[in-house]
C-alpha positions in Angstrom: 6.1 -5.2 -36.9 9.9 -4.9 -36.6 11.9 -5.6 -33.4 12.2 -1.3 -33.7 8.8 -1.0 -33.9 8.0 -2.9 -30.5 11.0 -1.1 -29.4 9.4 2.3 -30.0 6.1 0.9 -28.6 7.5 -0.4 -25.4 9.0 3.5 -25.0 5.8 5.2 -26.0 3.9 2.5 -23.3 6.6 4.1 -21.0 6.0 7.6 -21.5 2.3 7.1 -20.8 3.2 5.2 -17.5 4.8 8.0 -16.7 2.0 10.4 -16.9 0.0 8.1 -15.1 -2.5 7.1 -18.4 -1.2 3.7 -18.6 -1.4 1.0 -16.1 1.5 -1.4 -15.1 -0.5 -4.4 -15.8 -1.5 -3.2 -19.0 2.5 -1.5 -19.7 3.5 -5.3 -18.4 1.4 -7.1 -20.8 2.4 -4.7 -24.1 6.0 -5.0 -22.7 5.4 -9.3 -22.8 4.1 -9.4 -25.9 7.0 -7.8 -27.7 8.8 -11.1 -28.8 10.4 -10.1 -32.1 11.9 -7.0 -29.8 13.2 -10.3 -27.2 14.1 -12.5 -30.0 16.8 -9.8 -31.0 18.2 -9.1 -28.2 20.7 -10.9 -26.2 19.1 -14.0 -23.8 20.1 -11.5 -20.9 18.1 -8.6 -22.0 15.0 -11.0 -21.8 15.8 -12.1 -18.0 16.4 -8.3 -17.0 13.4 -7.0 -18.5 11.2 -10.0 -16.8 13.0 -9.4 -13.2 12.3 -5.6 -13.9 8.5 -6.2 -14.7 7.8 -8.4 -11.9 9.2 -5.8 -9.6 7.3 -3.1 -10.9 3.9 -5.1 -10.6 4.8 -6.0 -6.8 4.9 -2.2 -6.0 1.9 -1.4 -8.2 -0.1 -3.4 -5.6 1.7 -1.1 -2.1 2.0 3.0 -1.7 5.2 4.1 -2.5 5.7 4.4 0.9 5.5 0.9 2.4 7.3 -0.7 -1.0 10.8 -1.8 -0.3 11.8 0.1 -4.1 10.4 3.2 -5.7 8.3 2.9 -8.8 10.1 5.8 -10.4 13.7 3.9 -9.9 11.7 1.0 -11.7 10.3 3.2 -14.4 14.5 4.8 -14.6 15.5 1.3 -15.1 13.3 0.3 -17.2 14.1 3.7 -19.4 17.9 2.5 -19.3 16.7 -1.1 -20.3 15.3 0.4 -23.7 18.0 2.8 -24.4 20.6 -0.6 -23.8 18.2 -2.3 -26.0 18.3 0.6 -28.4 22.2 0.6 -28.5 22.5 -3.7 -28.9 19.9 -3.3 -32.1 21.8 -0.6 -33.4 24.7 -2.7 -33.1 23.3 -5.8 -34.6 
């Protein structure tokens, strides 16, 4: 599997999030295991991702009400994180 691949997965994970047919520990785990995607990227890209992910697990476990951030601003970062990712491998 190519860096694109897990790229692809990780947005196809995302999409299913989303719609609510995906959990976030499981879309957290997939999103972990995608080390040839990391290993391409910049260091940076590895950091954001991880501070991203932790976030989004901490509001999985409160309602969106009493969670200092919203889950869809997570799941809109997150989206921006793969399309920058998209951009650096196109680049590369």
């Amino acid at each position: 599997m190519t860096s694109q691949d897990q790229l692809s997965s990780l947005q196809a994970a995302l999409q299913q999030l989303r719609s609510d047919s995906l959990t976030v520990a499981a879309f957290s785990r997939l999103a972990q295991s995608q080390t040839m995607l990391v290993a391409a990227l910049p260091p940076r890209y590895n950091e954001v991702l991880l501070q991203l992910l932790d976030r989004l697990e901490s509001s999985a476990l409160f309602t969106e009400e009493s969670c200092s951030f919203s889950q869809k601003d997570l799941l809109d970062s997150l989206q921006l994180w793969l399309d920058k990712a998209q951009l650096q491998l196109r680049q590369a």
